[in-house]
C-alpha positions in Angstrom: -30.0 -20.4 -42.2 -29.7 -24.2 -43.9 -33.0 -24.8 -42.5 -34.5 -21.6 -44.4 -33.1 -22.5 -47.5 -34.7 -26.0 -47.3 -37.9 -25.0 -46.1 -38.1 -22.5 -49.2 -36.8 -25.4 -51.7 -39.9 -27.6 -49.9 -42.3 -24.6 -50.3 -41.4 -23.7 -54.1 -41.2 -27.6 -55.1 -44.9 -28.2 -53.3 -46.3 -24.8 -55.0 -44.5 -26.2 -58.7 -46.4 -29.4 -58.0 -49.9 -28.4 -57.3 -49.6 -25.6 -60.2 -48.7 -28.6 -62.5 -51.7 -31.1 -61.5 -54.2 -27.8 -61.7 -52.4 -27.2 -65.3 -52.6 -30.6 -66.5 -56.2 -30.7 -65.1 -57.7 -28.1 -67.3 -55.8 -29.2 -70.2 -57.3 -33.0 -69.9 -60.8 -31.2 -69.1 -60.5 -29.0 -72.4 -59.8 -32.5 -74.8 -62.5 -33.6 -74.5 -63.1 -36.0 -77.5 -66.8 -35.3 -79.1 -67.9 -38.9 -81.5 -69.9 -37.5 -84.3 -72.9 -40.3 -85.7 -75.1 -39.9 -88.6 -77.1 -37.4 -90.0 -80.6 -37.8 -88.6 -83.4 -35.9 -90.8 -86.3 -34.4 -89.2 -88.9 -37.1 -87.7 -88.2 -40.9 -88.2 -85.2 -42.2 -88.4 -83.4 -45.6 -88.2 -79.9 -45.9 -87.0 -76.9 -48.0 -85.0 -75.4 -45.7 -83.1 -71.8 -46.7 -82.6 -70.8 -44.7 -79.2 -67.1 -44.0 -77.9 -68.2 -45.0 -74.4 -68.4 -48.3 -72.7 -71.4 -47.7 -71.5 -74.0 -44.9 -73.0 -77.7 -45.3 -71.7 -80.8 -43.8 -73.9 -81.2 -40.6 -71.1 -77.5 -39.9 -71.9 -77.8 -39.9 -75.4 -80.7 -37.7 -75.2 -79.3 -34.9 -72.8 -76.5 -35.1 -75.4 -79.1 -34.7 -78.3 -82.1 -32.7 -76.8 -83.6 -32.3 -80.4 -84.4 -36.0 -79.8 -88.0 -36.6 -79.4 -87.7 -40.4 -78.5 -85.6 -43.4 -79.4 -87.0 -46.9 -79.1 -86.0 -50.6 -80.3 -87.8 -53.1 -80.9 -87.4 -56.5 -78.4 -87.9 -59.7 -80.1 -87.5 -61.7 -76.9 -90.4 -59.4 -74.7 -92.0 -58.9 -78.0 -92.5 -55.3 -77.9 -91.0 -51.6 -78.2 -89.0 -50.6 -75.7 -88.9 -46.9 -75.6 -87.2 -43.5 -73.9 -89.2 -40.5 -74.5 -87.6 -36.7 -74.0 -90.6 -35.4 -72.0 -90.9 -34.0 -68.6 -86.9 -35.4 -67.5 -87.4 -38.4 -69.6 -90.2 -41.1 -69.8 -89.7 -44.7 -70.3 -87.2 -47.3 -69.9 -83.8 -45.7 -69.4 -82.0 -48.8 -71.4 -78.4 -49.5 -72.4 -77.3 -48.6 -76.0 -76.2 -51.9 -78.2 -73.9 -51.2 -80.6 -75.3 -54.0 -82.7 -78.7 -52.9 -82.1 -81.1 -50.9 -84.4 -83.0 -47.9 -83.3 -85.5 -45.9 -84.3 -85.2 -42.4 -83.1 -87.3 -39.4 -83.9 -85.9 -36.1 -83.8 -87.5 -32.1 -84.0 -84.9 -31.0 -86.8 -82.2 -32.5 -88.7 -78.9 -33.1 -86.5 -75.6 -34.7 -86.5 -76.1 -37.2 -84.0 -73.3 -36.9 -80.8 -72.8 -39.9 -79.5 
């Protein structure tokens, strides 16, 4: 009979565990935390873009922001634009966002930009 009651005590702490990791799961899933940027106005726009992640690539930013038509910088050292265009998956270099960087992105309506 002691070996029942132990084997039930083992049973209902195991079950109590998993529930609380599926619990806490959800919960962490649901918090997401959503960075708002600035305003972007319909066409042109140019912008630093200050993002909550590390690391946030241009493709990111634009499945984030499909109204995005393209972002692009320009690089003084290659001496050229360097551009991601939302076409077709994406076309064009699928560079990493620099905080301290300017951009020019071009957008189909105005939007709050989520970064």
């Amino acid at each position: 009979m002691r070996d029942g009651k132990k084997r039930f005590i083992l049973i209902a702490l195991a079950l109590i565990f998993i529930a609380g990791i599926s619990i806490s799961a959800i919960f962490s899933a649901n918090e997401r935390v959503v960075n708002t940027g600035p305003e972007l106005k319909k066409g042109k726009n140019y912008v630093k873009i200050n993002s909550t992640y590390s690391f946030l690539y241009a493709k990111e930013l634009v499945i984030m922001n499909p109204d995005i038509e393209y972002i692009s910088y320009y690089d003084s050292f290659l001496n050229k634009s360097i551009g991601y265009v939302n076409v077709f998956g994406g076309i064009g270099t699928n560079f990493l966002i620099d905080k301290n960087r300017v951009y020019e992105i071009s957008v189909k309506r105005n939007i709050t930009l989520i970064t």
